[in-house]
N, C-alpha and C positions, 0 to 999 in steps of 0.2 A: 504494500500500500504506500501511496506518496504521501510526503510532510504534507500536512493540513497548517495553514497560519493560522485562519479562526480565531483562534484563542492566544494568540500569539498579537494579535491586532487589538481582540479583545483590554488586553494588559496595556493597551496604549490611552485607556480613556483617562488615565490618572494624569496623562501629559494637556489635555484640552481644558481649559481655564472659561469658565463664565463670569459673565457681567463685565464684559472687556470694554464696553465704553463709559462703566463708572470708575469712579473712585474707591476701593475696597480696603477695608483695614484687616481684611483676613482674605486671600482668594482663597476663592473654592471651586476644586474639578472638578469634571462629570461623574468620574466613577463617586463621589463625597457623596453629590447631588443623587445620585442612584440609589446608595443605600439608604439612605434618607426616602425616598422617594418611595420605595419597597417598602420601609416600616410604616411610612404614612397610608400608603395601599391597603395594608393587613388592616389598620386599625381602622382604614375608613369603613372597608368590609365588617369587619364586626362589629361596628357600632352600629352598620345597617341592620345585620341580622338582630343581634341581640336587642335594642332597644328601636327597632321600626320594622319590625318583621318580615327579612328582607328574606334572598335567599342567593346572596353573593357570594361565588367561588371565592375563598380569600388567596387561593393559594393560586390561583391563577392570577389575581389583582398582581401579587409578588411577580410572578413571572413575568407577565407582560411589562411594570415598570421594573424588573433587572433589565431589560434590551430596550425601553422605548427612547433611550438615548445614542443608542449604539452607531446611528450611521453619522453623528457627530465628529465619531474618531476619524472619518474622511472629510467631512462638510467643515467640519469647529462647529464651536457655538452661533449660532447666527443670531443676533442681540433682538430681542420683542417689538422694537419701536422699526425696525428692516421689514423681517419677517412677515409682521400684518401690516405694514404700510398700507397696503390693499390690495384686491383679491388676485389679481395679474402675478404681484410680486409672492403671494400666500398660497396661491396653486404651482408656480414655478417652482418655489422650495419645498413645498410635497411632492414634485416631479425629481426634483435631487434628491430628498433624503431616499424615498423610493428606489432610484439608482444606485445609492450609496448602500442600503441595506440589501438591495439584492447583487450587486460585487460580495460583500462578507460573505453574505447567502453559497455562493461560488467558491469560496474557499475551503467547503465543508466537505467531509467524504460523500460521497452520495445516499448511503445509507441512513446519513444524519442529518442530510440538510430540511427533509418534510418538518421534524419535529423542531426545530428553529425557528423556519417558516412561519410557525403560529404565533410567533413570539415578536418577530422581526416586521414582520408583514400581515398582523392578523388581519382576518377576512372583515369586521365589523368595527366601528370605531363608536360604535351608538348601542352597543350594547352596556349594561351597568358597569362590569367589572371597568369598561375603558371609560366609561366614563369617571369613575372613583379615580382610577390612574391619571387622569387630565387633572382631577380634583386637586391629587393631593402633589401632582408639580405643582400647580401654583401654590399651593400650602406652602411646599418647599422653599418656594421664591419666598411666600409670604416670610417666614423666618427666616431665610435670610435681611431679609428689610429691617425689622424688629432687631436683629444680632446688630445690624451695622449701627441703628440706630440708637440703639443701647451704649455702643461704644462713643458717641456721640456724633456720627458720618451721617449729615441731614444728606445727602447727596439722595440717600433711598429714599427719603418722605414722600417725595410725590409718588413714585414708583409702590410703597406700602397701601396708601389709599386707593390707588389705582388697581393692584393685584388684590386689596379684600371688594373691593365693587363688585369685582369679575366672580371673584369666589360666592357670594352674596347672590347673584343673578344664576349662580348653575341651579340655585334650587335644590341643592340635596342636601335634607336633614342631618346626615351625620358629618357632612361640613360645616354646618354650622354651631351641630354638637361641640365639634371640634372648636370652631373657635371661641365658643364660652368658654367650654369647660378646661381646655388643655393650653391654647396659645398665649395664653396671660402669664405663664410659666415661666416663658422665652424672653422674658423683658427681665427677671428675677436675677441676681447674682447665685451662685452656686450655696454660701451661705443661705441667703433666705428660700432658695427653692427644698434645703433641708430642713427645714423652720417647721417644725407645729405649727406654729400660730399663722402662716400666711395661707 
C-alpha cells in the first residue's frame, strides 16, 4: 500500500492562525478552535436532548466539528467580514473549501476515504447535528471575544455583539441555555470561577 499524507496534513492545522486581521493578545489555531468546537458540539447536543427533548446524535455533532475546519489547512483562515461580504464572494469560498476538502479526501486509501466523506463533505448542512456545529463555532468565536476582552483588547467589542446577535437569531434553545447558564464563566478569572460564592 502507498504513504497516505491524510493525517500527515491533518497535523498541519496547529500551523493556520485565526483572527488574522485583528489585534490578538493570545493567537489561537484551528486545530485550538477544533477542540473547543467538539466540546461545545457534545454539550450543545445534550443540553438538547436532556433539557428540550431532543434526539441529537452527540457523537456525530463531535465528528463533524473534528473536520469542519479541515480544508482550512489549504484555504487558511479566510476572516468573517471577506467571507460573507456577499453571496458571489460566500458561494465562491464554498466552491474552494469544497475543493480543498475533496484534494485531502484524495489522499486517503480508498478503503477509507467513504467514511471521511461524511465528515469532510456531509451530505446535509440543515440537519440538527450541523446545525449545533455552526452553533457552537460561533460560541467559539463568541469566547474568544469575551477572552480578548477580558484581557482588556476592545478591538473584539464590536465583533462580540455582533457574533451573540447571530447566535440569538439561530433560534436554538440550548444556545441560548448556553449563554445564560455557562458563558458568564469566561469573563471570570481562574480564582473566582473556583469560588463558591460566584
Amino acid at each position: 500500500m502507498s504513504n497516505s499524507s491524510f493525517f500527515a496534513m491533518l497535523s498541519r492545522m496547529k500551523y493556520i492562525q485565526r483572527w488574522a486581521l485583528m489585534r490578538n493578545t493570545y493567537r489561537e489555531n484551528i486545530c485550538e478552535h477544533t477542540a473547543e468546537v467538539a466540546m461545545l458540539s457534545h454539550a450543545l447536543a445534550l443540553i438538547t436532548n436532556r433539557r428540550f427533548g431532543g434526539t441529537v446524535n452527540a457523537e456525530r455533532c463531535v465528528m463533524l466539528a473534528l473536520y469542519h475546519d479541515v480544508p482550512e489547512i489549504l484555504t487558511g483562515d479566510m476572516p468573517t467580514p471577506i467571507k460573507y461580504h456577499d453571496d458571489t464572494l460566500k458561494n465562491a469560498y464554498k466552491q474552494v473549501e469544497r475543493g480543498a476538502a475533496e484534494r485531502l479526501l484524495s489522499r486517503l486509501p480508498d478503503d477509507l476515504r467513504e467514511d471521511y466523506t461524511a465528515y469532510l463533505l456531509p451530505e446535509s448542512d440543515g440537519d440538527m447535528e450541523s446545525r449545533l456545529v455552526k452553533a457552537a463555532d460561533k460560541l467559539s468565536a463568541l469566547i474568544k471575544c469575551v477572552e480578548e476582552l477580558k484581557m482588556g483588547n476592545a478591538e473584539f467589542s464590536h465583533a462580540k455583539d455582533s457574533i451573540e446577535r447571530g447566535l440569538r437569531r439561530m433560534d436554538l434553545p440550548a444556545v441560548n441555555c448556553f449563554l445564560e447558564e455557562f458563558l458568564p464563566a469566561y469573563a471570570l478569572t481562574l480564582d473566582e470561577q473556583e469560588s463558591d460564592e460566584t
